[in-house]
Wavefront OBJ file of the C-alpha trace (Angstrom):
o trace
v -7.140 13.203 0.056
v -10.649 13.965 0.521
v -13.284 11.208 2.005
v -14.229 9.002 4.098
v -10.864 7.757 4.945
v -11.812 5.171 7.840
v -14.199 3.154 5.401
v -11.358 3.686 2.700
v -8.844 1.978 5.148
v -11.242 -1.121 6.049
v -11.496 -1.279 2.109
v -8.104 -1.445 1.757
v -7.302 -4.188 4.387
v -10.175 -6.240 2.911
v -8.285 -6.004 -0.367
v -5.239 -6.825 1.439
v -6.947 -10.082 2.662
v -7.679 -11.198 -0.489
v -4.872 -10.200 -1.845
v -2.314 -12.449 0.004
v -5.528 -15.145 0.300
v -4.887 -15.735 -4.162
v -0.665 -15.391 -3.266
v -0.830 -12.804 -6.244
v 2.274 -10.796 -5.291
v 1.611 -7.969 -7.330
v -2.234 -7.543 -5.764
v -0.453 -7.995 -2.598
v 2.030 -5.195 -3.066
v -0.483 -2.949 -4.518
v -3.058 -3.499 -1.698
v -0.109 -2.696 0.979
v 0.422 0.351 -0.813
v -3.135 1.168 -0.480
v -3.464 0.146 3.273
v -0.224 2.233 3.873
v -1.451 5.492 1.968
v -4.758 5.324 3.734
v -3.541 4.356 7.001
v -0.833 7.139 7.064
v -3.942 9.537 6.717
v -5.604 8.065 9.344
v -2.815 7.652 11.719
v -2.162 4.044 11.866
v 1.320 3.817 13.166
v 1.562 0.085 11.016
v 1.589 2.421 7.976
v 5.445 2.662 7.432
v 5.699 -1.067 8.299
v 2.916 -1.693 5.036
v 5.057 0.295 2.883
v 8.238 -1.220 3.588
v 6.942 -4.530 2.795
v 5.613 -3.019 -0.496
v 8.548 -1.822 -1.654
v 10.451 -5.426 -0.921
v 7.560 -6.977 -2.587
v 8.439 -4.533 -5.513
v 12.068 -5.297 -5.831
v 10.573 -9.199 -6.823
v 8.155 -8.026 -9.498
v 8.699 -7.055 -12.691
v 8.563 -3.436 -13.790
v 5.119 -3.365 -15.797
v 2.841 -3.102 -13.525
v 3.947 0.088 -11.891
v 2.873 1.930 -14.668
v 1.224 4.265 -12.423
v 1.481 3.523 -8.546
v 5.063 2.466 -7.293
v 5.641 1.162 -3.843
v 8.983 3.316 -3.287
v 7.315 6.382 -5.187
v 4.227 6.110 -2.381
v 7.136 5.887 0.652
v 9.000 8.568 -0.415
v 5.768 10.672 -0.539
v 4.691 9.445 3.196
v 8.809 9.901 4.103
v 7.817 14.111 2.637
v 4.881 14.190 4.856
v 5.618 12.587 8.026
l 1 2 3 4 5 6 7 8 9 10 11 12 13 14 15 16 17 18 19 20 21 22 23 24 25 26 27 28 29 30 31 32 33 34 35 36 37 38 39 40 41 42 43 44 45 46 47 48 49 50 51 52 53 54 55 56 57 58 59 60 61 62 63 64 65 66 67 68 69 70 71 72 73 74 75 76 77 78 79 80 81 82
């Protein structure tokens, strides 16, 4: 993780925003994903809370679209780390 990681964070809480603004669930779960990777690097101590409500977003979605991030493969990475 290399970067400017505090722009990168108000990036991904803008998507956030918009994300839950449209109700698109799977924008929303892929935005808290974002905003919980990011702020975990940062130290935002809402980070764990993001992910957890990624991953129960993720349990009402269908499969498809974690083709290549997955809310519960991003907390078990953060669960390695912290």
């Amino acid at each position: 993780m290399s970067g400017d990681l505090r722009s990168g964070a108000v990036h991904a809480d803008d998507a956030l925003v918009l994300a839950e603004a449209t109700g698109d669930r799977v924008r929303t779960a892929l935005s808290l994903v974002a905003v919980a990777y990011v702020g975990f690097f940062i130290g935002r101590k809402t980070a764990m809370a993001s992910i957890h409500r990624a991953v129960s977003l993720e349990n009402e979605l269908p499969p498809i679209f974690l083709a290549l991030v997955s809310p519960r493969r991003t907390l078990g990475s953060l669960l390695l780390w912290s």
